[in-house]
N, C-alpha and C positions, 0 to 999 in steps of 0.2 A: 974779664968776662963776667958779665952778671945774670942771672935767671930773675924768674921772680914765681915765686912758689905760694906765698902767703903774701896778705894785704902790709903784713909789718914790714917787709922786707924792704918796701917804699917810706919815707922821710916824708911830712906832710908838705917839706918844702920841694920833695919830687912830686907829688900829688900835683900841688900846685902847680908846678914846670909841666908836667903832661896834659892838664888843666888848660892850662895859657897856650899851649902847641896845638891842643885839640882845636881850640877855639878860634885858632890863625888857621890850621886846615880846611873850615866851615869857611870861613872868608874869602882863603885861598888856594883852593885848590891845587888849581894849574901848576903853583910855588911847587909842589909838594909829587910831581906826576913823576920823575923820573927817581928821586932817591934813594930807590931800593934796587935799579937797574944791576942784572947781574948777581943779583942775590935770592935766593931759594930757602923757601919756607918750608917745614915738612908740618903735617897736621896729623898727630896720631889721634884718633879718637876711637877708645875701645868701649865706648857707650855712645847710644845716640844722640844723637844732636842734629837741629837746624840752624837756628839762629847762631852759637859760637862757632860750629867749623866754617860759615857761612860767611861769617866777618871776620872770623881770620883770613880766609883766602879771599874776600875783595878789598880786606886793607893791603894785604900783601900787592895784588895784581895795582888797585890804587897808587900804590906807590913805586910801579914800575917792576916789579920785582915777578917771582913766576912763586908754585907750588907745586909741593909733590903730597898727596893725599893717600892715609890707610884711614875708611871711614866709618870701620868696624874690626873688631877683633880677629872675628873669623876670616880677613880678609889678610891677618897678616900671619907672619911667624909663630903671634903670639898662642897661634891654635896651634904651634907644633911643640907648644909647651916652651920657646925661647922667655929669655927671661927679661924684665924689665931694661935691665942693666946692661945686657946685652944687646938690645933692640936700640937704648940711646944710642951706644957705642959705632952700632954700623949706621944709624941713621945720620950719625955728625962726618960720617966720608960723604955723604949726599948732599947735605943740606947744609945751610948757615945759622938756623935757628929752628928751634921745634917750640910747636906749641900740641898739648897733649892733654886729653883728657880721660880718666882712670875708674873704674868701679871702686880699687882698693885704696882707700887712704894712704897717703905718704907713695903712693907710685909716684907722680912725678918728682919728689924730693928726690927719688933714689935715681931718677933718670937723669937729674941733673949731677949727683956726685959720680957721675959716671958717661957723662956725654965732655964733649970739647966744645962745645957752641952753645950759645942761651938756651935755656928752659923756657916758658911760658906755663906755667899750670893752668888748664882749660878747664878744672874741675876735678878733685877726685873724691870721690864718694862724698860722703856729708859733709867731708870737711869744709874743706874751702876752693873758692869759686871768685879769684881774686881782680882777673879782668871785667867781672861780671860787677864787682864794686867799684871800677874804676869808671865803668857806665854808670850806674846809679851814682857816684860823685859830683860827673859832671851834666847829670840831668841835674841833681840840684843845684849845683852851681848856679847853669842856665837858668833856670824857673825861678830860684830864690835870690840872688846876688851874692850865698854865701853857704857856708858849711857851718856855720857854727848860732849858735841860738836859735835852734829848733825845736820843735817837740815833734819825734818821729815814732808812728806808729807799726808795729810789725803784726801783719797778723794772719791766723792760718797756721800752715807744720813748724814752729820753730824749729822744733826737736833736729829734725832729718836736713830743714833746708840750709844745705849750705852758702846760699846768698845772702842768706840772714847771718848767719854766725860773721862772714866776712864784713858784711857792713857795719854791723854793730863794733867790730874790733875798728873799724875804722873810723866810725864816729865817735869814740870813747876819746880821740886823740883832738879832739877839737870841744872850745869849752862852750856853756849853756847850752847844751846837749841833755833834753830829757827824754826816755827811750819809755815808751808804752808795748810790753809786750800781751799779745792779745790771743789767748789759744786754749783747747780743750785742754783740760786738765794732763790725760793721754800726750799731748805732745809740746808740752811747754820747754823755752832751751835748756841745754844742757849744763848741770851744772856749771861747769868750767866755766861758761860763757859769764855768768853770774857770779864766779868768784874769782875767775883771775883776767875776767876784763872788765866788767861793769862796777863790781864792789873796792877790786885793785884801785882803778881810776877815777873812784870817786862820783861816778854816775848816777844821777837821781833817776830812778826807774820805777816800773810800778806792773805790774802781773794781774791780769782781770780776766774772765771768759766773757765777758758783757760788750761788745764792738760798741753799740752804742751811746754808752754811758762817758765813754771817753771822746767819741767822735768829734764835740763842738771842740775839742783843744789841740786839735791836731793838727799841724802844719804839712806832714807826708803822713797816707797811707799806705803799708807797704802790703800788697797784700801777695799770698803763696798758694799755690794750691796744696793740698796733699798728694804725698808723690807714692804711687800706686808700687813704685818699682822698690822701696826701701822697707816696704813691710814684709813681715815673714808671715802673717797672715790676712788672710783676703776677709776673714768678718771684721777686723777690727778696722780693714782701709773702708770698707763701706759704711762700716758706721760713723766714722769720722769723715768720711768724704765731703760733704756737705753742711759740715760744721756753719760754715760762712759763705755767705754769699753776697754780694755787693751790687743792692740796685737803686735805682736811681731815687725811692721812697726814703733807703736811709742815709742820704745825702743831703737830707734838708737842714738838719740840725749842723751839716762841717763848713766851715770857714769859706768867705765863697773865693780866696786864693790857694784852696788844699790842692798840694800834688798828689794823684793818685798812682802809685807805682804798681809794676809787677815785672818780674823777672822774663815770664811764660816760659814756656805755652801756657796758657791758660786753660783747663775743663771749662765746669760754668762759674768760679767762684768770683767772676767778674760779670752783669750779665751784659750782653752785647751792647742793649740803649745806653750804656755810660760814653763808648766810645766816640759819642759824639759833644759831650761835655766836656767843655775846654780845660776843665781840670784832670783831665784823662791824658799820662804821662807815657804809657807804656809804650805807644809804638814810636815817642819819640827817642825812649832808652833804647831802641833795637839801632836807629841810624844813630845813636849816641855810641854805640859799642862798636859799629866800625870805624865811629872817626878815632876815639881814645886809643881803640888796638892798634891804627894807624900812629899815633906818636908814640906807645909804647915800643913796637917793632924800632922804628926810628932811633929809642933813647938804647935799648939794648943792642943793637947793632953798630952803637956810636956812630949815625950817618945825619946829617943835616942839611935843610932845606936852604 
């Protein structure tokens, strides 16, 4: 039995394997409708969410399978003070797999040494957000033909966003990888990311507050919003809020095959008229996240099409 808590916990040569499965799902579907027949998903999310609890249970249902949903805190035990550990523990007599998403760092780690069925980490607090790079993989995939010799630009909260921390450990495993991190002073990544993934692995990087100065070299833009809910103070989310914002003016100067990424939801740091420039990635990472979570389910429940 496997989980998958962190983006390392995958082998670039599983990457690829759920890559190439994704990508036979998009072609064929119908292959793919009854596989999980009989099998139940639990989806704990004790933070909000649309997009991930949303494509976890249409990959589930897509694949023939049902769920059982807590899709907030107070909704569960957890308001009566039960504890992580215990919650995996009665939820694996229910269910076959759980995917979970956590305010505190290392909750799902702890749900998993302590459940009998797959983990999925949905999210937990800054750290990392591993499904959510399993999507952003195979948008690039798709858009670029490859993972490797890019120059990828991250920009907006590094500090807090954990889609950035996840991606970046996951592109450091692939070579000609140059990582342009772009953000206010206030929320630039955290060390760790910079010495025991980027400097570890050998990574050519580079740290600016300037978006546009980097822009024409860019192959992906990744951009974040600031995330209102990870401050402990509300002057300093305002005054950062609006650090970046992405319009169609400064677009002139980037490459005219740049993928433009974003995680969302979006505030405004994307503004609406991009969306309709063909280098506008993000809403095809959202149908990207259900098909990938669909072969993920698949590969952790050892079932096949």
């Amino acid at each position: 039995m496997r989980s998958l808590i962190d983006i390392q916990d995958l082998s670039p040569a599983e990457i690829d394997e759920l890559i190439q499965t994704a990508n036979d799902i998009i072609e064929n579907p119908k292959k793919y409708a009854e596989v999980c027949r009989g099998k139940k998903l639990a989806t704990l999310f004790f933070e909000p969410s649309t997009r991930t609890r949303l494509s976890f249970e249409a990959a589930m249902y897509e694949l023939g399978g049902n769920v059982l949903s807590v899709s907030s805190g107070g909704s569960s035990s957890a308001a009566k003070g039960e504890s992580v550990a215990d919650t995996a523990k009665t939820v694996s007599c229910y269910a076959d797999i759980i995917a979970m998403r956590h305010p505190k760092e290392g909750a799902p780690l702890v749900a998993s040494m302590n459940a009998t069925i797959p983990v999925i980490n949905a999210g937990d607090g800054g750290h990392n957000h591993p499904t959510q790079t399993l999507t952003d993989l195979l948008t690039i995939s798709r858009e670029k033909g490859r993972l490797d010799n890019l120059t990828v630009g991250f920009c907006g909260d590094l500090k807090f966003g954990r889609t950035v921390h996840s991606l970046i450990s996951a592109l450091s495993r692939y070579t000609g990888i140059k990582i342009v991190l772009i953000s206010p002073e206030e929320l630039t990544v955290p060390g760790y990311i910079r010495t025991d993934v980027l400097d570890k692995n050998g990574i050519d990087y580079v740290q600016t507050t300037d978006l546009m100065s980097v822009m024409p070299e860019l192959d992906i833009l990744y951009m974040t919003r600031v995330q209102r809910e990870r401050f402990f103070n509300e002057e300093d989310y305002l005054r950062l809020k609006d650090s970046y914002i992405l319009t169609p003016d400064k677009l002139k100067s980037a490459k005219a095959d740049l993928s433009i990424m974003h995680p969302l939801p979006r505030v405004n740091e994307i503004a609406v008229a991009i969306d309709d420039d063909p280098r506008a990635c993000y809403f095809k990472q959202v149908f990207n996240g259900k098909i990938v979570r669909m072969a993920l389910i698949m590969k952790l429940l050892e079932v096949h099409a």
